[in-house]
VEXLOLUM-840146 format. One line per field, with one value per atom (N, C-alpha, C, CB): atom name; y, x, z; residue in three letters; residue number from 1. Coordinates in steps of 0.05 Angstrom, whole numbers, always signed. Each point is the difference from the previous one (the first is absolute). Last residue first. Glycine has a CB too. Example, Ala and Ser with C-alpha at 12.3 -4.5 7.8 and 13.67 -1.06 7.14 Angstrom:
a N CA C CB N CA C CB .
v -45 +24 +22 -13 -102 +24 +24 -23 .
u +257 +16 -15 +24 -18 -18 +18 -38 .
w +142 +1 +14 -43 +42 +0 +0 +25 .
r SER SER SER SER ALA ALA ALA ALA .
k 2 2 2 2 1 1 1 1 .
! end
This chain:
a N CA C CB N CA C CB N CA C CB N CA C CB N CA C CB N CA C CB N CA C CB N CA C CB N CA C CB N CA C CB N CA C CB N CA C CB N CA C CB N CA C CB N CA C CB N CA C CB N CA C CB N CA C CB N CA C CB N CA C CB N CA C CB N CA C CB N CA C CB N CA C CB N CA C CB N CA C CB N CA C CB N CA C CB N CA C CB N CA C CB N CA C CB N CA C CB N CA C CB N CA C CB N CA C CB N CA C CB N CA C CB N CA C CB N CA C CB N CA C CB N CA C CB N CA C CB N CA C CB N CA C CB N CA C CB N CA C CB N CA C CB N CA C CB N CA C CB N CA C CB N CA C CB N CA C CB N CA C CB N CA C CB N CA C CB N CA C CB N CA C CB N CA C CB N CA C CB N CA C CB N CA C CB N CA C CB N CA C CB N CA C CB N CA C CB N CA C CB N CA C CB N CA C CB N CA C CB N CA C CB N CA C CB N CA C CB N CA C CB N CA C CB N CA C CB N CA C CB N CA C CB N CA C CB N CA C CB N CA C CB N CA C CB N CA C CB N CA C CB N CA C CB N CA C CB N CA C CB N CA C CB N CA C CB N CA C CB N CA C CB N CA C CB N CA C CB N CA C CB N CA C CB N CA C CB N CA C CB N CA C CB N CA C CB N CA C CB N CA C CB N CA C CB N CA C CB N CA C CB N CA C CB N CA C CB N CA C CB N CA C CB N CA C CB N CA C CB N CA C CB N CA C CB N CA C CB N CA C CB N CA C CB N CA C CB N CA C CB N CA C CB N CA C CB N CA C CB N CA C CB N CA C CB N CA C CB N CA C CB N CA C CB N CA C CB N CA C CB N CA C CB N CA C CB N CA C CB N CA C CB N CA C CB N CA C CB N CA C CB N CA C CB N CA C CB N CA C CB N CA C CB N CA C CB N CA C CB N CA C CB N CA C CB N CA C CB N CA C CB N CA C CB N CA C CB N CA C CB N CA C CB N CA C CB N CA C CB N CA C CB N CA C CB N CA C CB N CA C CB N CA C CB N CA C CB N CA C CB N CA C CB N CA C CB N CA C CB N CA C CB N CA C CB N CA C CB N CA C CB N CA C CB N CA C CB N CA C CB N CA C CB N CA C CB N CA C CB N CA C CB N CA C CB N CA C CB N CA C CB N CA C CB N CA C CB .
v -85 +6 -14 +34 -46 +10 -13 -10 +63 -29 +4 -16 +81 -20 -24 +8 +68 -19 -20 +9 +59 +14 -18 +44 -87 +18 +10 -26 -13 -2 +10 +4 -45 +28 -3 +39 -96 +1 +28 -59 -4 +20 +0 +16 -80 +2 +27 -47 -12 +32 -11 +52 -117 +9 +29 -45 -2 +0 +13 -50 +21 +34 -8 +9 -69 +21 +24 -21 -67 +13 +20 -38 +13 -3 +9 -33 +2 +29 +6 -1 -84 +19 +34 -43 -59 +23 +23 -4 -62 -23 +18 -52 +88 -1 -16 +0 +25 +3 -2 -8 +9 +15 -3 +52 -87 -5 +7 -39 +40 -9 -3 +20 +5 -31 -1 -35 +121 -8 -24 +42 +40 -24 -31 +36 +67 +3 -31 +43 -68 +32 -5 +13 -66 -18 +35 -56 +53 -24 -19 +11 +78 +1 -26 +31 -8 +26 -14 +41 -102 -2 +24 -29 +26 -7 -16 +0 +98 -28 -19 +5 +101 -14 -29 +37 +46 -8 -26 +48 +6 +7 +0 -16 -35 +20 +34 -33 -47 -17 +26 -48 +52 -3 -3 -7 +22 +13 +2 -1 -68 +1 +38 -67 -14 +19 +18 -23 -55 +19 +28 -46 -20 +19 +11 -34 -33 +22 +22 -43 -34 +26 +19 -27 -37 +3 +21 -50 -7 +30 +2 -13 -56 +27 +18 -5 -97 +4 +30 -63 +5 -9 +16 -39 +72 -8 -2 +14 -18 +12 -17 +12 -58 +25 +21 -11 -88 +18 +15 -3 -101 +19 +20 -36 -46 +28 +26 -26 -64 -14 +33 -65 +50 +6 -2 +28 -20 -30 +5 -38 +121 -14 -31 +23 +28 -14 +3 -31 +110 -33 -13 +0 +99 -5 -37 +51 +36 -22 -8 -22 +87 +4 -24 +35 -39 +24 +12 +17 -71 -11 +4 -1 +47 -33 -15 +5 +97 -7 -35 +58 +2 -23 -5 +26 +28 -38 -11 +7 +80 -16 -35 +47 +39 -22 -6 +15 +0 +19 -14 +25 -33 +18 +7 +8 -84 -5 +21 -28 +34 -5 -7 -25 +44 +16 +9 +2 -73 -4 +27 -56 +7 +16 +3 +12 -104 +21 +27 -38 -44 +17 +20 -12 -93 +22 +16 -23 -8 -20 +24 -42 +50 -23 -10 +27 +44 -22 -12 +9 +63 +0 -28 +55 -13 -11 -16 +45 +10 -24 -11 +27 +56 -22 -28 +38 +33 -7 -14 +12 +28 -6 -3 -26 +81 -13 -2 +5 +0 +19 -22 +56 -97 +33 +10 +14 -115 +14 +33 -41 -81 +23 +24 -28 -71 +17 +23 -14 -77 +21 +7 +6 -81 -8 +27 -62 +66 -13 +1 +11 +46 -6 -11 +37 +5 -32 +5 -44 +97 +7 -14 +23 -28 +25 +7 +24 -105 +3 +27 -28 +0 -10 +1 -23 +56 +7 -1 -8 -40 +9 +20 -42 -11 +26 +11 +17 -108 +18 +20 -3 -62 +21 +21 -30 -56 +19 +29 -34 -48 +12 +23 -43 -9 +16 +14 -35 -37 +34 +20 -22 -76 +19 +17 -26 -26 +0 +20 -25 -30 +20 -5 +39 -87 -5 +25 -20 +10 -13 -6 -18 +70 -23 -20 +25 +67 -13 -24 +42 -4 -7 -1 +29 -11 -24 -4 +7 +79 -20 -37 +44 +27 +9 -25 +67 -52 -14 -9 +23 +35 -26 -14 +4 +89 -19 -17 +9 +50 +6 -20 +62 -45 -21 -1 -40 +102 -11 -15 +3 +25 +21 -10 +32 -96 +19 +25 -15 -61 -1 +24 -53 +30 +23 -4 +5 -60 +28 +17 -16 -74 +7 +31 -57 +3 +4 +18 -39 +18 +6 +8 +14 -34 -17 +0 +2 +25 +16 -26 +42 -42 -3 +5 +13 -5 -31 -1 -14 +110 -33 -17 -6 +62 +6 -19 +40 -38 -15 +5 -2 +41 -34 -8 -5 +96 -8 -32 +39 +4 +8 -20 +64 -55 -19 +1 +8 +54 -21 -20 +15 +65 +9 -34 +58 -36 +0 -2 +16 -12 -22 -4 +4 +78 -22 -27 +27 +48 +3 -32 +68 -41 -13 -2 +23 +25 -40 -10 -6 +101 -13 -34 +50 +28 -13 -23 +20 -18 +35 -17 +48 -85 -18 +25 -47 +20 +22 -19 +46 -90 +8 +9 -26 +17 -1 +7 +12 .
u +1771 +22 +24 -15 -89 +36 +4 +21 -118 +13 +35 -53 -21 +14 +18 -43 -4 -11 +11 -17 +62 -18 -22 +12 +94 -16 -31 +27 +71 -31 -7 -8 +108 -16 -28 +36 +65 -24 -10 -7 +101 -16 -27 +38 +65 -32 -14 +2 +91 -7 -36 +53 +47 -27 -1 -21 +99 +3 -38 +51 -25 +24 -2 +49 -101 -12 +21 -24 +56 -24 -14 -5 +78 +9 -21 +29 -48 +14 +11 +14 -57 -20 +21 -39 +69 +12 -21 +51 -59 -5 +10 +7 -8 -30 +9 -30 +114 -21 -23 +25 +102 -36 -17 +15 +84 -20 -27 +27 +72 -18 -34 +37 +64 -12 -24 +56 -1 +7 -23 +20 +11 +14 -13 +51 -87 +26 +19 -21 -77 +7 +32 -57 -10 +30 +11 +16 -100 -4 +30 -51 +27 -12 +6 -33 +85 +2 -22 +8 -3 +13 +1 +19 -75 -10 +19 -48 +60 -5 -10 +42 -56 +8 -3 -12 +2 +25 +1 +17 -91 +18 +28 -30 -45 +0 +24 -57 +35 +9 +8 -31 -24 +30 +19 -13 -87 +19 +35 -46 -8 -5 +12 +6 -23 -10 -3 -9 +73 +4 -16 -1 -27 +36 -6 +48 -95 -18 +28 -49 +69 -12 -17 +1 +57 +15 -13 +23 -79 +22 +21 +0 -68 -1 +14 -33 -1 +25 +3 +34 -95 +0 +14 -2 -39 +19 -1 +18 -84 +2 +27 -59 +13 +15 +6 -15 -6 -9 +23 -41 +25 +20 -28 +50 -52 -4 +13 +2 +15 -30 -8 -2 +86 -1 -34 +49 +12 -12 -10 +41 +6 -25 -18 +33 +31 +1 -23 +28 -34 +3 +7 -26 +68 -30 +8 -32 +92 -3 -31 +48 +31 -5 -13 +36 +27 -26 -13 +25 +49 -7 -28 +44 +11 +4 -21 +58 -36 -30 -1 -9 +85 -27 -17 -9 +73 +14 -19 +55 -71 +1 +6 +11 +8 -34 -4 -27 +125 -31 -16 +14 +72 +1 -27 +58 -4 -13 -17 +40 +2 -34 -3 -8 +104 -12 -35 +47 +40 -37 -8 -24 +127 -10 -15 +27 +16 -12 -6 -24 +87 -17 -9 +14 +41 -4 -21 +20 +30 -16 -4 -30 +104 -24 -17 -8 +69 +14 -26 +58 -93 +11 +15 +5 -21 -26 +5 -29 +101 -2 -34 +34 -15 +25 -8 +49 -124 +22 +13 -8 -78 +3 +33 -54 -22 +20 +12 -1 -100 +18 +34 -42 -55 -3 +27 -38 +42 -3 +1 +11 -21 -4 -6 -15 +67 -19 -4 +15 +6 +3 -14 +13 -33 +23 +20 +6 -95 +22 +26 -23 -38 -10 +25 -39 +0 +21 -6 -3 -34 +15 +19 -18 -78 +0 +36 -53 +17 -18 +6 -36 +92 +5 -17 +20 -34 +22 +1 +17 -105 +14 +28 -22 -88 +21 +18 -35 +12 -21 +14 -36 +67 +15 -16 +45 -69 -3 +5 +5 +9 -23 -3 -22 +99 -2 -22 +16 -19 +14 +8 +25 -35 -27 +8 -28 +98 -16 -10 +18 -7 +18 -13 +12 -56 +27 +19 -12 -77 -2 +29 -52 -4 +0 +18 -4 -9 -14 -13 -1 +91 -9 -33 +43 +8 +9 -11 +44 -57 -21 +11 -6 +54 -32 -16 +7 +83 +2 -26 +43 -27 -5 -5 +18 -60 +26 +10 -4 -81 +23 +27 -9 -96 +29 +7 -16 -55 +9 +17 -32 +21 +5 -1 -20 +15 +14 +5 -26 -29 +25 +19 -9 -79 +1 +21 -40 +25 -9 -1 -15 +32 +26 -5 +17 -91 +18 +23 -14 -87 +27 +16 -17 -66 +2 +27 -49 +20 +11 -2 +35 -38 -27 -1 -19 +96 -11 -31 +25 +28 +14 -23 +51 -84 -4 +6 +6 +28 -26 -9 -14 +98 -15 -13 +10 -1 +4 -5 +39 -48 -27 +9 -11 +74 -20 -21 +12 +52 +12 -23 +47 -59 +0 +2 +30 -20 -31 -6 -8 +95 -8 -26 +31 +6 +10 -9 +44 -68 -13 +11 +1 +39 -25 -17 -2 +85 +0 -30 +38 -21 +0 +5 +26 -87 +22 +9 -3 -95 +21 +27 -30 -63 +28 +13 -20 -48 +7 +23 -7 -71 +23 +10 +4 -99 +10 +29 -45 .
w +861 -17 -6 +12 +43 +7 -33 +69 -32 -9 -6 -26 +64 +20 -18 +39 -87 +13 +25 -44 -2 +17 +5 -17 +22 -18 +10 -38 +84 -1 -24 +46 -50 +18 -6 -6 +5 -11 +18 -16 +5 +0 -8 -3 +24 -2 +7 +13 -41 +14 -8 -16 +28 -6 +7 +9 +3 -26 -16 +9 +91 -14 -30 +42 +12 +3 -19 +52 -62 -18 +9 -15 +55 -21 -16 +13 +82 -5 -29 +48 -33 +4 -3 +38 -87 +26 +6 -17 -50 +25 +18 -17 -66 +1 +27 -55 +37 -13 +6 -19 +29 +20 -27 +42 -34 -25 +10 -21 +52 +12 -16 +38 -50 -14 +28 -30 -2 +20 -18 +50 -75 -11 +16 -10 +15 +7 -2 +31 -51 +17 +9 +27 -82 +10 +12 -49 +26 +6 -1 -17 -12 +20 +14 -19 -56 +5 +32 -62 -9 +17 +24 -35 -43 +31 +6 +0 -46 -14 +25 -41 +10 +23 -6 +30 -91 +0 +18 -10 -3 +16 -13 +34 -70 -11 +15 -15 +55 -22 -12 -6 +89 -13 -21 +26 -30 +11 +10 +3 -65 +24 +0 +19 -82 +5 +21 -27 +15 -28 +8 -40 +106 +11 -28 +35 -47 +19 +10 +25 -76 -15 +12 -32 +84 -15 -32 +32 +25 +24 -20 +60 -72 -17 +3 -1 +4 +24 -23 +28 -66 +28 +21 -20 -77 +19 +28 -31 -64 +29 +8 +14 -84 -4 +18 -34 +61 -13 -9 +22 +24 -15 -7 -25 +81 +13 -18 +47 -59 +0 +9 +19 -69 +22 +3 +3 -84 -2 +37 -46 +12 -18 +9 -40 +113 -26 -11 +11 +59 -5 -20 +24 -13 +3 +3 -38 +80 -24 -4 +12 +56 -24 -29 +25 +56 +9 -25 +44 -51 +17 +8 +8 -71 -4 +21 -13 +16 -9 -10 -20 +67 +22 -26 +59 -94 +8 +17 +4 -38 -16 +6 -20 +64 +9 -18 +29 -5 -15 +0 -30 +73 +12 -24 +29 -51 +31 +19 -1 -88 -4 +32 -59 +31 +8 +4 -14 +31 -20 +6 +11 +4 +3 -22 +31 -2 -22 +15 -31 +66 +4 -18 +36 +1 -18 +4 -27 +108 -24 -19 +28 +43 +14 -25 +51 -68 -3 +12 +3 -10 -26 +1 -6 +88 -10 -34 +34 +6 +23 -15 +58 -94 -15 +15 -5 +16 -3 -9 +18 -60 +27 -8 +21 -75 +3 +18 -30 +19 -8 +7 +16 -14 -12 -9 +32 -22 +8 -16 +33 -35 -13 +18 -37 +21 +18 -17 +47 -95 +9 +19 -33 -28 +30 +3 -11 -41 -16 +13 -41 +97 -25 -11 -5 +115 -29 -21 +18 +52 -4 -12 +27 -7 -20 -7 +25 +28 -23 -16 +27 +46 -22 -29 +38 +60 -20 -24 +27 -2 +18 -7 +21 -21 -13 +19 -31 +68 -19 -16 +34 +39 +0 -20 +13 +24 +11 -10 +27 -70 -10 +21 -24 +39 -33 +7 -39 +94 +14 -20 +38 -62 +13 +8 +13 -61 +19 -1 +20 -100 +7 +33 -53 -16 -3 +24 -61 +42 +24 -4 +8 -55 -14 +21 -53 +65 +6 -20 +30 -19 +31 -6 +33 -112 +14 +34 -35 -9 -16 +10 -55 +101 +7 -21 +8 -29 +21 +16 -1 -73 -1 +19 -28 +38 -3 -9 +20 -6 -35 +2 -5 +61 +5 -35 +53 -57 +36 +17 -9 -92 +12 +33 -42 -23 -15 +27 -58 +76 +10 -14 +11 -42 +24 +7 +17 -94 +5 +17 -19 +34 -8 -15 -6 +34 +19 -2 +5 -38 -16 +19 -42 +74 -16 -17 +5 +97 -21 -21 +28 +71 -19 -29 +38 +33 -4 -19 +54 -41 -20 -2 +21 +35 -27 -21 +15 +85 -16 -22 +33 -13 +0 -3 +15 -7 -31 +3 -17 +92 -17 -31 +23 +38 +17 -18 +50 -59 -6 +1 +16 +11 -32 -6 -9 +98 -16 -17 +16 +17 +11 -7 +32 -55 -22 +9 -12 +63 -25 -21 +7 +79 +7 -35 +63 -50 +3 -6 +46 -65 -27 +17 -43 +90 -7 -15 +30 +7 -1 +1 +36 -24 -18 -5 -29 +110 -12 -26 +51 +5 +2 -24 +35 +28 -28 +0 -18 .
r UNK UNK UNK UNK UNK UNK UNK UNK UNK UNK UNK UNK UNK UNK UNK UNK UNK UNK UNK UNK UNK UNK UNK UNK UNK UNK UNK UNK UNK UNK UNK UNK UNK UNK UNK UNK UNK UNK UNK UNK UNK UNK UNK UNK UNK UNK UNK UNK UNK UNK UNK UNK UNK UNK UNK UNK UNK UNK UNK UNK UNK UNK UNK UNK UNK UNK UNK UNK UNK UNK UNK UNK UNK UNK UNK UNK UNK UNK UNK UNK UNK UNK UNK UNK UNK UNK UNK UNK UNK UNK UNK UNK UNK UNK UNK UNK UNK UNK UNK UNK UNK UNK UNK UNK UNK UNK UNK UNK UNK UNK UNK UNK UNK UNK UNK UNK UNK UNK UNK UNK UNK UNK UNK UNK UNK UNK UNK UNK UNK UNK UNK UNK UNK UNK UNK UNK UNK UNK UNK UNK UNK UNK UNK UNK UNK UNK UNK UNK UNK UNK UNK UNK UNK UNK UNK UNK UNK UNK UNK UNK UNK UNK UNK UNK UNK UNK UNK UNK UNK UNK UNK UNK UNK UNK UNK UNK UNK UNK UNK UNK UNK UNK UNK UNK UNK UNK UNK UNK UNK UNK UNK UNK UNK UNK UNK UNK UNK UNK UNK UNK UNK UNK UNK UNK UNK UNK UNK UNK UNK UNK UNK UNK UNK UNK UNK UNK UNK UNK UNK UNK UNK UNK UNK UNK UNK UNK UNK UNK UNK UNK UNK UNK UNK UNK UNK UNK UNK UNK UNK UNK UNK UNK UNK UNK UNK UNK UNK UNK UNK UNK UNK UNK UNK UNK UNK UNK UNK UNK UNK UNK UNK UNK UNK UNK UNK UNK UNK UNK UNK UNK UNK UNK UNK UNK UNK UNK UNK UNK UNK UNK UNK UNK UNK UNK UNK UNK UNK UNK UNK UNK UNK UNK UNK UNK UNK UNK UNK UNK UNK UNK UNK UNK UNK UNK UNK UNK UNK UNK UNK UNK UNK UNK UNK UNK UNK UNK UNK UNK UNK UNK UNK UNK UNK UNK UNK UNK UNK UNK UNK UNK UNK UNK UNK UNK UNK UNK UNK UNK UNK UNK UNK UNK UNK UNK UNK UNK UNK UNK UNK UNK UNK UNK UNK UNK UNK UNK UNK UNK UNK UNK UNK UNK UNK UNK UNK UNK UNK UNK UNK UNK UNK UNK UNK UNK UNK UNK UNK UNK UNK UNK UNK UNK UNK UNK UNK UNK UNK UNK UNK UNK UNK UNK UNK UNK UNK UNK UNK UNK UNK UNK UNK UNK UNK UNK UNK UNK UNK UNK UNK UNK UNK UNK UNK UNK UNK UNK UNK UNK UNK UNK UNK UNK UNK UNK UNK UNK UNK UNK UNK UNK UNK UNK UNK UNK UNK UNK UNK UNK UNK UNK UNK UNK UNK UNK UNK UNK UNK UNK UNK UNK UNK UNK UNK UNK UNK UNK UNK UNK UNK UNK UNK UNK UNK UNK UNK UNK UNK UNK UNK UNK UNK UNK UNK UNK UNK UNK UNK UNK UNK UNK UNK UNK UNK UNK UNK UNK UNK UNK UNK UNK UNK UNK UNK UNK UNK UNK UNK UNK UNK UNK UNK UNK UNK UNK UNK UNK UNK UNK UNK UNK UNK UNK UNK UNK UNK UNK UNK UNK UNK UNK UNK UNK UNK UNK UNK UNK UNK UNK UNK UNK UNK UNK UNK UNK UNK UNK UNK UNK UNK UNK UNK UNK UNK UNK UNK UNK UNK UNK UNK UNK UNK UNK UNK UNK UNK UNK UNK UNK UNK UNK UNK UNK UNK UNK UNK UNK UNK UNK UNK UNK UNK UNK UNK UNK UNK UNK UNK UNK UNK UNK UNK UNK UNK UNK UNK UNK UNK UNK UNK UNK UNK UNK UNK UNK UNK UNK UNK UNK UNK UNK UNK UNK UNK UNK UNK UNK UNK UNK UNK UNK UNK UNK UNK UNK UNK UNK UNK UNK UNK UNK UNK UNK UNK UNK UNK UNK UNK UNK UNK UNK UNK UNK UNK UNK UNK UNK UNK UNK UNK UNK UNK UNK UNK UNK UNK UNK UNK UNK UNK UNK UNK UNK UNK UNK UNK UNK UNK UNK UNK UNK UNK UNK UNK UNK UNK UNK UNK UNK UNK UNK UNK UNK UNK UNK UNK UNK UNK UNK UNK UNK UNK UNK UNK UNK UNK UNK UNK UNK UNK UNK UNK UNK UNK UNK UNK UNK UNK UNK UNK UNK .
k 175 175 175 175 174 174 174 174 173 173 173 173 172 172 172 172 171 171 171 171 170 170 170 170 169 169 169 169 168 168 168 168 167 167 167 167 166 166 166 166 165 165 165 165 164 164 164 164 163 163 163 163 162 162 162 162 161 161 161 161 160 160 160 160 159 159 159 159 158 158 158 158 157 157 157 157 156 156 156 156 155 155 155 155 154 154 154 154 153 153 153 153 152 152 152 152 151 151 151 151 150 150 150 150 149 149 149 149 148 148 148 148 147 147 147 147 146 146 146 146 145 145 145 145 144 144 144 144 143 143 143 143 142 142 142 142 141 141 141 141 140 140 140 140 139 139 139 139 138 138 138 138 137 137 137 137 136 136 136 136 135 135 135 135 134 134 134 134 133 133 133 133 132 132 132 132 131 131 131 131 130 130 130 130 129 129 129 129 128 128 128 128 127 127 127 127 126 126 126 126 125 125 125 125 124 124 124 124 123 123 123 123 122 122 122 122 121 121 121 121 120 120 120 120 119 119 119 119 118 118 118 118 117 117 117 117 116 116 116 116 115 115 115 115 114 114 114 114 113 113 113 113 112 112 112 112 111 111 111 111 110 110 110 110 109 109 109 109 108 108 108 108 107 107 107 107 106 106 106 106 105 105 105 105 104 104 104 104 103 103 103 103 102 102 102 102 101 101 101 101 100 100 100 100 99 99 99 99 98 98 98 98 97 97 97 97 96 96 96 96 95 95 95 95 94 94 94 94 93 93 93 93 92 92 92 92 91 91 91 91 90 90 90 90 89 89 89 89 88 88 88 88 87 87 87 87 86 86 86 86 85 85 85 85 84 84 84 84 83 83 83 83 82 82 82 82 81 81 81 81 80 80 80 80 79 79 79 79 78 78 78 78 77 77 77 77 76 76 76 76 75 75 75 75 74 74 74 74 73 73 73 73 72 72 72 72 71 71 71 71 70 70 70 70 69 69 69 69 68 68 68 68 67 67 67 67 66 66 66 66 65 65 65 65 64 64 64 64 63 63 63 63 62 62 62 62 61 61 61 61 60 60 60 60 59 59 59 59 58 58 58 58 57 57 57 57 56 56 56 56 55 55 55 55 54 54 54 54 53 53 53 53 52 52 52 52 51 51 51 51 50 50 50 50 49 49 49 49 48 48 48 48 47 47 47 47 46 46 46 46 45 45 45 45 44 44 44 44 43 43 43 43 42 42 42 42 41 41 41 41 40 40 40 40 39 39 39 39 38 38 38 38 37 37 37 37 36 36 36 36 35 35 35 35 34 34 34 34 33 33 33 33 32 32 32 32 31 31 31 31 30 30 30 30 29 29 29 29 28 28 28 28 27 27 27 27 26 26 26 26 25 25 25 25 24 24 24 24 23 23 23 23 22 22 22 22 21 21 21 21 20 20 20 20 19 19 19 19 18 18 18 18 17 17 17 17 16 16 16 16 15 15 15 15 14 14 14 14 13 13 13 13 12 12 12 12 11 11 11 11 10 10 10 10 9 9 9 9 8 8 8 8 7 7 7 7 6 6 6 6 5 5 5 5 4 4 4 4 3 3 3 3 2 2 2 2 1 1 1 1 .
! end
């Protein structure tokens, strides 16, 4: 069985998964919102752009373009400043900004729609211990800034985020 530890191997799984999904998907352009946000991504699979778009899946650009800006936490240099324009987002830094993505139920018109959300991490965090910390899920999942994005596909990521306890009781039954 091969391991998907690490954010390549994860995205190459993440990626591969979504394809096929795409190709079965009855509302196409519904999942491209968050899996291919590019244009360039919706032109490559309308066969206008090249295919190597779609490799690229969520990428920079999905959390760091908005209205032909970059968008950075804190304020960068003059030399970045002339290369292209640049908003500083201070939402890039609250889990407010993953819940766009991480955060939805199915269309109404969706042959699979309920009132239950499809994608919850974004209210399962609200209730969370962290949440209530202060700890937003950049704080774990962009650690010290960095874009490696450890999650459920990193086994060390989730052992350090678990605790498991239990104790016998006087029937033997566990607690």
């Amino acid at each position: 069985v091969e391991s998907w530890r690490g954010s390549r191997h994860a995205s190459s799984f993440s990626n591969s998964l979504f394809q096929e999904s795409f190709r079965r998907a009855q509302d196409k352009q519904w999942c491209v919102n968050c899996h291919a946000p590019l244009p360039e991504q919706s032109q490559a699979l309308r066969g206008e752009a090249p295919k190597a778009w779609l490799d690229e899946g969520v990428n920079c650009a999905a959390c760091h373009v908005r209205a032909g800006s970059i968008l950075a936490v804190e304020p960068i240099s003059d030399a970045a400043h002339q290369a292209h324009p640049v908003r500083v987002e201070p939402l890039l830094s609250d889990s407010s900004f993953c819940a766009g993505c991480h955060q939805f139920e199915l269309p109404k018109y969706h042959p699979m729609h309920s009132d239950e959300p499809v994608q919850n991490t974004y209210g399962e965090w609200q209730r969370s211990a962290a949440a209530a910390a202060g700890t937003h899920c950049q704080d774990c999942h962009m650690p010290k800034g960095a874009h490696s994005f450890p999650g459920a596909h990193d086994s060390d990521f989730v052992a350090s985020a678990i605790e498991v306890s239990f104790s016998a009781g006087e029937d033997q039954s566990v607690k």
